[in-house]
N, C-alpha and C positions, 0 to 999 in steps of 0.2 A: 469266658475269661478275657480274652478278647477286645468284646466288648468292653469291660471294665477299666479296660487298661486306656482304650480310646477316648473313653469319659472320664477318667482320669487325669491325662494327657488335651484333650482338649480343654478342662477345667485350669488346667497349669497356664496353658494357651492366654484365654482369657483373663484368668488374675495376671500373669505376666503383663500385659496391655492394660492394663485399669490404673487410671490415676484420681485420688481421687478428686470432685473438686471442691477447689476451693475459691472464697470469696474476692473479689481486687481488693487488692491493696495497696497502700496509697503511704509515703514517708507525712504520717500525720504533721510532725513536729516542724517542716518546713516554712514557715511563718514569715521565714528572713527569703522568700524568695517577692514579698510583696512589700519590703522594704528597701528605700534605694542606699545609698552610702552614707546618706544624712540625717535617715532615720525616717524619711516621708514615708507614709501607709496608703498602700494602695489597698482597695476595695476586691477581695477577690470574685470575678464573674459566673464562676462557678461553684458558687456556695451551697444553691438548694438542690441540683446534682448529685455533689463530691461530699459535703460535709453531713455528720450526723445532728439531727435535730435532737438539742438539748431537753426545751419545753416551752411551754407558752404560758405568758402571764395574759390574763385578762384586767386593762385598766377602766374603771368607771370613772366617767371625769363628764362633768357637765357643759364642759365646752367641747365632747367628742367622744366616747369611749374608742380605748385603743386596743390593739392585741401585739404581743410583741411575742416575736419566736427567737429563739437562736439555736444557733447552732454554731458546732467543732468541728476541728480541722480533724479529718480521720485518725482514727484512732484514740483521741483526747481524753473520753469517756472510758475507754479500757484503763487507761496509765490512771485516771484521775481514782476510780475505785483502788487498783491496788496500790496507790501511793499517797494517797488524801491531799493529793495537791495535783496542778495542773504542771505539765511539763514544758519547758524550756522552747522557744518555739509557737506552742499552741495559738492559735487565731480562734476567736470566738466572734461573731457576727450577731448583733441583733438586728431586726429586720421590725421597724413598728408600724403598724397599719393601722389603718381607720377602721370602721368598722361599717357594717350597714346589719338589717333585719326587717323579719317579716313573721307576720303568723303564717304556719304550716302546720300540716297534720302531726308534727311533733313537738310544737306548741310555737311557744316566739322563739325563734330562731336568731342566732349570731352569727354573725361571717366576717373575715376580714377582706378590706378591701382597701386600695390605693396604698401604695407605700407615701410613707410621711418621711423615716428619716432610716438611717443604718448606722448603727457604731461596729467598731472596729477594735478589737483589742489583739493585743501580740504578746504573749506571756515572756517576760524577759526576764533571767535571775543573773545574767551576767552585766546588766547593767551599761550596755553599748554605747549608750546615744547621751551621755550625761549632758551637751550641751544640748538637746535637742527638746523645748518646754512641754511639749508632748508624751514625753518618753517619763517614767517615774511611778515610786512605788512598785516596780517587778512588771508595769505593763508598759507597751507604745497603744494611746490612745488616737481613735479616730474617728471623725465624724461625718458623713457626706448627706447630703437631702435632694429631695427627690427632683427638685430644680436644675439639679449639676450631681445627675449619682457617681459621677466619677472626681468629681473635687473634693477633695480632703479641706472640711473650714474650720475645724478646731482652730484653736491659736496657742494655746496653753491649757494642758488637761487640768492643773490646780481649779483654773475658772472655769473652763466650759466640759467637764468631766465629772472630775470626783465630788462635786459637791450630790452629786446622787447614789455616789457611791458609800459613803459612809458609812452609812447602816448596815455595810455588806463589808467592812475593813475587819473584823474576825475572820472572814472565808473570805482572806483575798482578796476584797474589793470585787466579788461576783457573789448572786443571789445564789447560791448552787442550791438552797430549800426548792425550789420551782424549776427543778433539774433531775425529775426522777431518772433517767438513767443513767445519773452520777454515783445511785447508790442501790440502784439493782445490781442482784447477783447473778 
């Protein structure tokens, strides 16, 4: 009986002491900490770390094929399935690389290599920056290339933005089709 009661009592012990774990977590929606007063978009350095990988398009283009990844600011992908829109805040990064290949015993192979260029987007529904030609339609757009990855050269996202976005202005002005874990469950 004794016994019983000591394994019992030790059993109490240990689930008393157990937490369980859990994952870092991270205030996904902080977007405006890479924004300065005026609305300039900084590049965040710790993207392919911190942020979840959305999906990758593969581009065939005869002057290079590309591959482009992005990725969200933690948490993005949770709010975006149960709320069919992205949240206030959110920073999405594409990352577009070149590409190189070779035959391997898995046949012609693809890989990405050399970054080419990185946009920037900041999901905005409050509309902050209205003087700022960047800011508009619910995003702050940005652009930095790999010559200067820290200089933002957009000038106006009308011209050097959304004109590739259009095809995507039903969902936001983002591909989210080529974003499976926008709509896994």
């Amino acid at each position: 009986m004794s016994l019983r009661i000591g394994m019992v009592l030790l059993t109490l012990l240990i689930l008393a002491g157990y937490q369980e774990v859990k994952p870092r977590t991270c205030d996904g929606y902080d977007g405006w900490a890479l924004v300065d007063k005026t609305g300039n978009i900084r590049k965040p350095s710790d993207y392919r770390d911190h942020y979840q990988a959305l999906g990758t398009y593969t581009v065939l283009d005869p002057k290079g094929d590309q591959m482009h990844f992005t990725y969200a600011s933690p948490n993005a992908a949770e709010y975006y399935r149960k709320n069919g829109k992205f949240a206030d805040g959110t920073v999405l990064v594409k990352e577009v690389l070149g590409t190189d290949h070779a035959q391997m015993t898995t046949g012609d192979a693809h890989w990405a290599s050399g970054t080419k260029v990185w946009f920037v987007m900041i999901k905005d529904e409050k509309r902050r920056y209205p003087d700022n030609p960047l800011w508009g339609d619910g995003w702050g757009w940005a652009l930095f290339k790999s010559d200067a990855p820290d200089k933002q050269v957009a000038t106006d996202y009308k011209k050097d933005c959304l004109g590739c976005h259009i095809p995507a202005r039903t969902t936001d002005w983002v591909y989210v089709q080529g974003y499976p874990v926008l709509t896994a469950k």
